[in-house]
C-alpha positions in Angstrom: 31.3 42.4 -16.9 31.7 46.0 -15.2 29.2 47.5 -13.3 28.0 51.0 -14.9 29.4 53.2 -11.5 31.7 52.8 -8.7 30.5 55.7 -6.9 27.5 54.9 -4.4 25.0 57.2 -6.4 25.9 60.9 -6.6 27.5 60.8 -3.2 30.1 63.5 -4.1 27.6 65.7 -6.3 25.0 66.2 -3.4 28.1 66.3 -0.5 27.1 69.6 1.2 24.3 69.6 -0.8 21.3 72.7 0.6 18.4 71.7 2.4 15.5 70.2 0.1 13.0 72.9 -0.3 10.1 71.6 1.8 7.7 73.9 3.5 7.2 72.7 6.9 3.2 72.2 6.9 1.2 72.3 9.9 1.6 68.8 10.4 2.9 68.0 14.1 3.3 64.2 15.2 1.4 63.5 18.3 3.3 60.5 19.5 6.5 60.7 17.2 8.3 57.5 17.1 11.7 55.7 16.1 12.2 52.1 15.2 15.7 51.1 15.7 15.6 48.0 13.6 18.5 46.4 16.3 19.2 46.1 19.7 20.0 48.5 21.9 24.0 49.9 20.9 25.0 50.3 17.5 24.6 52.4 14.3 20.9 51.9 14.3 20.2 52.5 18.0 22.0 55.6 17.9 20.3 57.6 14.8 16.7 57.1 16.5 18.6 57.9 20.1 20.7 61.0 19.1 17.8 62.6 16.5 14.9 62.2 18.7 17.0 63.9 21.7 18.1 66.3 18.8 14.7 67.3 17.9 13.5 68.4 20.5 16.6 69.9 22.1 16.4 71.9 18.7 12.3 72.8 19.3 11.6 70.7 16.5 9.7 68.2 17.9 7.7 69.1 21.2 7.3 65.9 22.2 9.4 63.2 23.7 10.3 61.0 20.5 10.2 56.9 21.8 12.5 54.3 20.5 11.3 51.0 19.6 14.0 48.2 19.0 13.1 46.1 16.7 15.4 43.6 16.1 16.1 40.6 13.8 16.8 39.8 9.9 19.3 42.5 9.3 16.6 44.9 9.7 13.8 42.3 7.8 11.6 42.8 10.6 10.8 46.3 11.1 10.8 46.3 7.4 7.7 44.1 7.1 6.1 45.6 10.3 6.1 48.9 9.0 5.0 47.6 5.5 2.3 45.4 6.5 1.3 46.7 9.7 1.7 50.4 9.9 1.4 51.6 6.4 -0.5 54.9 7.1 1.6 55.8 10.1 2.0 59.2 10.1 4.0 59.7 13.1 6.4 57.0 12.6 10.0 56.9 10.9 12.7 54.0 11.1 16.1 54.3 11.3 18.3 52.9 7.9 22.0 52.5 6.7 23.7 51.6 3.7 23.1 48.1 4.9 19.2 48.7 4.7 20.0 49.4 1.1 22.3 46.4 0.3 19.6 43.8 1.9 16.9 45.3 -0.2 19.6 44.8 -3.2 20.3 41.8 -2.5 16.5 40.1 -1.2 17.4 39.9 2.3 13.5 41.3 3.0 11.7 38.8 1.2 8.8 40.1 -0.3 9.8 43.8 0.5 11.1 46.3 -1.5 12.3 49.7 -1.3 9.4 51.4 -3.3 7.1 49.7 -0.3 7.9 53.3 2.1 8.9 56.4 1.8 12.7 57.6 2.3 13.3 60.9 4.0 16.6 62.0 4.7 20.1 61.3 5.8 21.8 62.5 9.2 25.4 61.8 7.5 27.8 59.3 6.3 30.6 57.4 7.7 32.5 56.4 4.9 34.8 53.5 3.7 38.6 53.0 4.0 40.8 50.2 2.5 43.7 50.0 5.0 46.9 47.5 5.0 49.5 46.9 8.3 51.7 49.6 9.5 54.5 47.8 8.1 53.5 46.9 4.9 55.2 47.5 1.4 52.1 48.8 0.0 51.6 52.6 0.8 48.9 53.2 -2.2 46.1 52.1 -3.2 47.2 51.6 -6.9 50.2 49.5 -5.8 47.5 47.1 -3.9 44.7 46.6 -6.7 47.7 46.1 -9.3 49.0 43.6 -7.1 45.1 42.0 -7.0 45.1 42.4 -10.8 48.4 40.5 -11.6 47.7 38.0 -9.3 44.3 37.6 -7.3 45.7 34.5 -5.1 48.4 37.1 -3.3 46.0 38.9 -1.8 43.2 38.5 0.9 41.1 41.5 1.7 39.6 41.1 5.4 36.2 42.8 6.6 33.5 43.0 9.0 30.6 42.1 7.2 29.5 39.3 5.7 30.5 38.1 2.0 28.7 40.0 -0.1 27.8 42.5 2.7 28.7 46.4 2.8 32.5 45.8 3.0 33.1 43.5 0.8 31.0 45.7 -1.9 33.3 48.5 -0.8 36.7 46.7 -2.1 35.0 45.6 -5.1 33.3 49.2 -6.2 37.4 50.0 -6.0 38.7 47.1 -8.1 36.2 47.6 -10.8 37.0 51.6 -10.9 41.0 50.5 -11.2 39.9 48.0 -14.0 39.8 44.5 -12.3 36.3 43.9 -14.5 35.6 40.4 -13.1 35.4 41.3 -9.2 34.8 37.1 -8.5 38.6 37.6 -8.4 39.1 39.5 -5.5 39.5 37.5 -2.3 37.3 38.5 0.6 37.3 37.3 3.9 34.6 37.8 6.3 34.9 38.2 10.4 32.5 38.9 13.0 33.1 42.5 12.8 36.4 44.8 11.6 38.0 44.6 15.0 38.2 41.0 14.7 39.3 42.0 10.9 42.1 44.0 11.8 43.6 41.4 13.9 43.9 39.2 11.4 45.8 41.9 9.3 48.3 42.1 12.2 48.6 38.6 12.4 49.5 38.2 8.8 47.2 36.1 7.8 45.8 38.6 4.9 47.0 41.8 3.3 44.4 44.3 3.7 41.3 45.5 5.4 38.0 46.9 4.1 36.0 48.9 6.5 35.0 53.0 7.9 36.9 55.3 8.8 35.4 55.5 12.5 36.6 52.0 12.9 39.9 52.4 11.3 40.5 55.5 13.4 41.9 53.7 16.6 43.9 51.4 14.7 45.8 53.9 13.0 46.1 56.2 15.8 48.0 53.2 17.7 50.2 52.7 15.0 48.3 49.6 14.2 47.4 50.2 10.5 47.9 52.4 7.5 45.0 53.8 5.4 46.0 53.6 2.6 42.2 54.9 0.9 39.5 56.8 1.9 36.1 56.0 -0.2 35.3 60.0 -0.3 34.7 62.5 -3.1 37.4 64.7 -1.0 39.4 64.4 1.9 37.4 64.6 5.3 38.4 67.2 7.9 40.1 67.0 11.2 41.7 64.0 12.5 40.7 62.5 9.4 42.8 64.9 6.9 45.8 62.9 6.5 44.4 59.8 4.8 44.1 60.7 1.0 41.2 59.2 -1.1 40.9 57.0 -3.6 39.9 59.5 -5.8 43.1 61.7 -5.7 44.7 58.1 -6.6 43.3 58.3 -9.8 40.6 55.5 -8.6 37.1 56.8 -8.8 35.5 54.9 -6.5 33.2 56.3 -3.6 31.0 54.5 -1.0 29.3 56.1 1.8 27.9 53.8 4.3 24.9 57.0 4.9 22.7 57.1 7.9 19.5 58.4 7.4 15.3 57.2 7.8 12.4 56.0 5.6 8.7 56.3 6.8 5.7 53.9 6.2 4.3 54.3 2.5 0.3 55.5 2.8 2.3 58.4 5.4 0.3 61.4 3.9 2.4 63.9 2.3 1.9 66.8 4.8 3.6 64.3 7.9 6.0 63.6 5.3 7.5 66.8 4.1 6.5 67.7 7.5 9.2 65.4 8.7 11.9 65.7 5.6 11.6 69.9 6.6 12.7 68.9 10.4 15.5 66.7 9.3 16.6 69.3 6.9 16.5 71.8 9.8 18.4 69.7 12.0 21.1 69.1 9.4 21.3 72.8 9.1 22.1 73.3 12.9 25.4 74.1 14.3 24.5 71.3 17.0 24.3 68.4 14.7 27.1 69.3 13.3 29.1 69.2 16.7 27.4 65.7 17.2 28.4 64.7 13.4 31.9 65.5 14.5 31.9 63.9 17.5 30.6 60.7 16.5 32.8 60.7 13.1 30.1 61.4 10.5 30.6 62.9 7.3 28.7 65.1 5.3 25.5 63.9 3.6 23.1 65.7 3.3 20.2 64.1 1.0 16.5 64.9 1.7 13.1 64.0 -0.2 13.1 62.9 -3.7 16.7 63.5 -3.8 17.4 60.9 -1.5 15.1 58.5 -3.1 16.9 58.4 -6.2 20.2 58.2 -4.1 18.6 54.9 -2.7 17.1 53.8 -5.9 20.5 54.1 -7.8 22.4 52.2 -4.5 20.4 49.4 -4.7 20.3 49.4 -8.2 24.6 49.0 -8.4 24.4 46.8 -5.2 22.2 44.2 -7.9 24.2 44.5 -10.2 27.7 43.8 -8.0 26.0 41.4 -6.4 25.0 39.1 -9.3 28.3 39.6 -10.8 30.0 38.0 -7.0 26.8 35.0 -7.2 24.8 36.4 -4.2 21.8 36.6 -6.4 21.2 35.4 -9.5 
């Protein structure tokens, strides 16, 4: 059974995407507030981190924005504080990934679901790469998924999440879009993060590596790895021009691993397109841009209702992948 799309909802069609056209109302948080659902360090920490300082270096926000860590359950707990605790919380938002959408896919918030808050915006996306050892045969990423297609027990695709986790979902949104219809087939093996991943490529002990492109960088800039995908609508700028997408392959497959916030549910609507209108306007500046770039973020550029579809339509395809692999029945 094939999933309806390999693209991570509408990711190419929005890319660049203008601002959503919210008014900014009156509305100005009095104690504005980030929950990093982690610990200190990491994708999480640094969206509250770098947007709060971003604000208000900007003038959009005249306060001081604190960060709260909030750690444990993959982002489970800050989930079900701000559901069941801080509903009506108009001055707080919460960082949230791609991964915030695959646990909500996949039940990792029992009880919770993504209707339960409101989703705001996204700061940018870091997207996926499928990458083999400098000195493999395979230079494409046709030649690797027909090798997976003729015979699955050849190749072993390594990644830094967990089965059934972000990049294992990544190889398999590309073996479905080449035609490998019964994705149980593809081998995945999981490590405690893709450094750990891509030293198992080099060692030889399996044939390709599913991860981003900010993690991949390093590895091919040491003559490490090859990329042989990115998981892009087109390819990224810079640094990152020479590594050609999947789609220019002829494999439609896209998956952005976006960075971007939700807010508690009851938030009244003026706080929130109050604070959808200041992430739009950050977005817009020439200074997040300059911090996108420097940190290795793509452009994504979702706000309001436009973004909650682009959720809605993630975690709908993340079900469906994921029942198809027996995470969830």
């Amino acid at each position: 059974m094939a999933f309806k799309s390999t693209r991570l909802l509408l990711a190419a069609a929005f890319l660049g995407a203008s601002a959503f056209g919210v008014s900014a109302a009156d509305f100005k948080p009095e104690n504005p507030e980030c929950i990093a659902p982690a610990n200190p360090g990491g994708g999480w920490d640094f969206t509250c981190r770098q947007v709060g300082k971003s604000l208000q270096d900007a003038k959009l926000l005249d306060k001081t924005m604190q960060v709260v860590n909030l750690a444990g359950g993959g982002g489970g707990v800050a989930f079900a504080e701000v559901v069941n605790k801080r509903g009506g919380d108009n001055d707080l938002i919460v960082a949230a990934s791609a991964a915030t959408a695959t646990r909500l896919a996949q039940g990792a918030y029992p009880g919770n679901t993504m209707d339960q808050v409101r989703w705001i915006a996204t700061i940018g996306a870091d997207y996926g790469v499928i990458a083999v050892a400098a000195d493999s045969p395979v230079n494409t990423l046709p030649e690797l998924l027909e090798q997976i297609k003729s015979d699955p027990t050849s190749v072993s695709v390594a990644g830094g999440s967990a089965v059934g986790g972000w990049d294992h979902l990544k190889v398999l949104i590309a073996a479905n879009a080449f035609g490998i219809d019964d994705v149980r087939s593809v081998k995945y093996i999981a490590f405690d993060g893709g450094g750990e991943a891509v030293t198992q490529l080099l060692a030889g002990s399996v044939q390709a590596f599913t991860g981003d492109v900010s993690e991949a960088k390093g590895f091919v800039d040491s003559g490490d790895i090859k990329v042989i995908a990115v998981l892009s609508p087109d390819r990224l700028p810079g640094d990152f021009a020479d590594f050609p997408t999947a789609v220019e392959q002829g494999v439609d497959a896209i998956g952005a691993n976006w960075r971007g916030f939700y807010a508690p549910g009851d938030m009244s609507d003026d706080a929130y397109n109050a604070w959808v209108s200041k992430i739009a306007d950050l977005y817009a500046t020439d200074a997040w841009k300059g911090v996108m770039a420097a940190n290795g973020l793509a452009p994504l550029d979702l706000q309001g209702e436009e973004f909650e579809q682009f959720v809605s339509g993630s975690v709908n395809q993340i079900q469906t992948i994921s029942k198809e692999i027996g995470i969830i029945k």
